[in-house]
C-alpha positions as CSV (number, residue, x, y, z in Angstrom):
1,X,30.2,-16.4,-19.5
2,X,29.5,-18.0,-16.3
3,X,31.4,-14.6,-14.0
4,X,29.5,-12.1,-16.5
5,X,26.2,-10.1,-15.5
6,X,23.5,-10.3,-18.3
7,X,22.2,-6.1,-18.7
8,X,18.9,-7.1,-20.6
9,X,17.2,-4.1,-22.6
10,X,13.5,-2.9,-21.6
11,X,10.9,-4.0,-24.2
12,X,7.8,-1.6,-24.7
13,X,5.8,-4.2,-26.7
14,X,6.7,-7.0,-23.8
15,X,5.8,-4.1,-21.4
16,X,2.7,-2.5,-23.3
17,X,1.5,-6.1,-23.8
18,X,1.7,-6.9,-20.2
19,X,0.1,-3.9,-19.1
20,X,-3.2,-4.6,-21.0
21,X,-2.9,-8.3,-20.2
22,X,-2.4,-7.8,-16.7
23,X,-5.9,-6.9,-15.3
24,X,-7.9,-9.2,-17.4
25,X,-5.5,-11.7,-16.0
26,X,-7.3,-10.6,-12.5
27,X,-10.5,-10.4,-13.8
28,X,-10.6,-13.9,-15.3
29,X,-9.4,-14.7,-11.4
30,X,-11.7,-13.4,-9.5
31,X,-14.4,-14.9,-12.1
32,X,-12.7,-17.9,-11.1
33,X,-12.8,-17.7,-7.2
34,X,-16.7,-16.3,-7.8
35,X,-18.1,-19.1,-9.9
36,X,-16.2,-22.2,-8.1
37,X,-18.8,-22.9,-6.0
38,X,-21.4,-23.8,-8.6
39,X,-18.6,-24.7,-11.3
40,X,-15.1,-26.2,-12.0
41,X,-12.4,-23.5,-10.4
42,X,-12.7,-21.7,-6.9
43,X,-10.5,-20.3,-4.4
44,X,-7.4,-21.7,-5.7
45,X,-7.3,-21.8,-8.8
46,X,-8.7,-18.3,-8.7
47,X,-5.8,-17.6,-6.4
48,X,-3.2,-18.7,-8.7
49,X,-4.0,-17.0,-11.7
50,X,-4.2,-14.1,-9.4
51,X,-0.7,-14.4,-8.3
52,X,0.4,-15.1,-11.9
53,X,-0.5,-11.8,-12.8
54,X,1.6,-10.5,-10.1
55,X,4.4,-12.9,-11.1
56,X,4.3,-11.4,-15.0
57,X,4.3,-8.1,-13.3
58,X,8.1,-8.8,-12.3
59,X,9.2,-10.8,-15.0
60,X,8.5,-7.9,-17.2
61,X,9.1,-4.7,-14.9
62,X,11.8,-6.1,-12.4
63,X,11.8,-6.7,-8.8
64,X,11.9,-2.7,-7.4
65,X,9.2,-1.9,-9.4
66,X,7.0,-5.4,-8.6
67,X,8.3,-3.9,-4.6
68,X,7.1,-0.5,-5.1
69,X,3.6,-2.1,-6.5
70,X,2.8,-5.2,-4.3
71,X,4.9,-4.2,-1.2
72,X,5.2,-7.3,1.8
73,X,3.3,-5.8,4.0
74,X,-0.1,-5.5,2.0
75,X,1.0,-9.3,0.8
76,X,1.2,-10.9,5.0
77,X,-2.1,-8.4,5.4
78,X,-3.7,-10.2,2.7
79,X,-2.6,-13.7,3.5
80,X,-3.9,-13.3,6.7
81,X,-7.2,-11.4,5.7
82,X,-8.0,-14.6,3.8
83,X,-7.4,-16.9,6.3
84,X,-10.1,-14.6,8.8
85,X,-12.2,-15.0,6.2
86,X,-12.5,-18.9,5.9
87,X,-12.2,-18.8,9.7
88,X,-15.1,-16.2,10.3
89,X,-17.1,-17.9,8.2
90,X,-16.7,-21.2,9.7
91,X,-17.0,-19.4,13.6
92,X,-20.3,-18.0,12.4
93,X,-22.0,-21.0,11.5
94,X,-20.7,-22.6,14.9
95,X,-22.2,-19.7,16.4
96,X,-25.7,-19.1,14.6
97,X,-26.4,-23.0,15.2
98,X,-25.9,-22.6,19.2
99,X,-22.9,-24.9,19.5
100,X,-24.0,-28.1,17.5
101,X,-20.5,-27.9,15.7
102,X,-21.4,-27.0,12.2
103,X,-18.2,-25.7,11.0
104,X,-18.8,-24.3,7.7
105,X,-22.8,-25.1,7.4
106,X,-23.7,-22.5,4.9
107,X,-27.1,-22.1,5.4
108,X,-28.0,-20.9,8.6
109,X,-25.7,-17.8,8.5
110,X,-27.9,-14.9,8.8
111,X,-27.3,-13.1,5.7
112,X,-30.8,-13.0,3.8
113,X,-34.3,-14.8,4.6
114,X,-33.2,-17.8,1.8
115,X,-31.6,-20.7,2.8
116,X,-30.1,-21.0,-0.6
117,X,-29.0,-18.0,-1.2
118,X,-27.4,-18.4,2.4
119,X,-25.7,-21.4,1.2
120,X,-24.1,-19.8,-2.4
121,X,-23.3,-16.4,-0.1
122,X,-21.3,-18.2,2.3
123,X,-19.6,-20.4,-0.2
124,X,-18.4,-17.2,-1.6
125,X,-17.1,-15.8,0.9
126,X,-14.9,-19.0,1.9
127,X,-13.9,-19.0,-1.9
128,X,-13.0,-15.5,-1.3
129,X,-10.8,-16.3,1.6
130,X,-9.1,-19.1,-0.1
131,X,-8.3,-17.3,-3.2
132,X,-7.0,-14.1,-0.9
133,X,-4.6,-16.4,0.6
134,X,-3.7,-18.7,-1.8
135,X,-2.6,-15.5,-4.2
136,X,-0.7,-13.9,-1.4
137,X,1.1,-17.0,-0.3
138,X,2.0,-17.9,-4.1
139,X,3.4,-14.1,-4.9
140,X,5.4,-13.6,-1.3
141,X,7.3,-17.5,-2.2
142,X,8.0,-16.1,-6.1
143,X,8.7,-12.9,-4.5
144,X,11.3,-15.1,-1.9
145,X,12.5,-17.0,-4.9
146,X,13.8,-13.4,-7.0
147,X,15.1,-12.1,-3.7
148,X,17.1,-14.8,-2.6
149,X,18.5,-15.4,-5.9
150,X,19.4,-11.6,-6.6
151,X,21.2,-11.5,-3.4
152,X,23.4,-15.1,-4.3
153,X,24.1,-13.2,-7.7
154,X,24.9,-9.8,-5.7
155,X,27.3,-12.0,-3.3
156,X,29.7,-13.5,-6.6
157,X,30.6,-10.7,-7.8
C-alpha cells in the first residue's frame, strides 16, 4: 500500500459544489478586508479566506489546473502590489504632512475635503494592501507545499 499511487476519480457534485462556492468564498473576503477597519476582520483575515478559496480550487481541480488559473507570476505581482500599497500609503502621509513622520496618519491624505472620510479611505486602502499580500503569500506556500510534495512522490517511484 505504501509503493502504490492512489488514481482518485473526478467528482462533479464536489466540483459543481466548489464552483458555486468558490466566488462567494471571495466575496465574503473582500467584505472582510472592506469592513475591518470599522469592525472585527481586516486585511488578514480577509486575506486568508481569500487564499482558501484558491486552496479549494486545487483540492478539488488538481494542481495543473489551480497552475493554469492562478499562475506564480500574477501570485509574486500580487504579493508585491500589496506591500506598495501599505507602503504608498504610509509614504503619502509622510509626504502630505511635510516631513513630521506620520507614517500611516490617515487623515491628511488628500483624497476628499473630509478629514473622516480621509481617515476610513486610507484605512481601506492599507486593509487592501494587507489582504492582497497576505492572500498571495498564503496560496504561493500551499502552492510550495503541493509542489514539493508531488515532486517527492514523483522521485519514489
Amino acid at each position: 500500500m505504501r509503493g502504490e499511487k492512489r488514481i482518485y476519480e473526478r467528482d462533479v457534485i464536489i466540483e459543481t459544489i466548489s464552483r458555486l462556492l468558490i466566488p462567494f468564498i471571495q466575496l465574503f473576503a473582500l467584505y472582510v478586508i472592506i469592513h475591518g477597519a470599522g469592525g472585527p476582520g481586516g486585511g488578514f483575515q480577509g486575506g486568508v479566506i481569500f487564499a482558501s478559496s484558491f486552496v479549494l480550487y486545487l483540492v478539488v481541480f488538481g494542481l495543473a489546473a489551480a497552475g493554469k488559473r492562478f499562475p506564480e507570476g500574477a501570485n509574486t505581482a500580487l504579493m508585491s502590489t500589496g506591500v506598495y500599497l501599505y507602503a504608498g500609503v504610509g509614504l503619502l502621509c509622510i509626504l502630505v504632512t511635510l516631513g513630521a513622520a506620520e507614517y500611516l496618519n490617515y487623515g491628511y491624505i488628500p483624497l476628499t475635503h473630509m478629514f473622516e472620510e480621509n481617515r476610513a479611505l486610507g484605512m481601506d486602502l492599507v486593509e487592501i494592501g494587507i489582504g492582497i499580500t497576505v492572500m498571495a503569500v498564503i496560496t504561493e506556500i500551499f502552492f510550495n507545499l503541493v509542489w514539493k510534495k508531488e515532486e517527492e512522490g514523483g522521485k519514489e517511484e
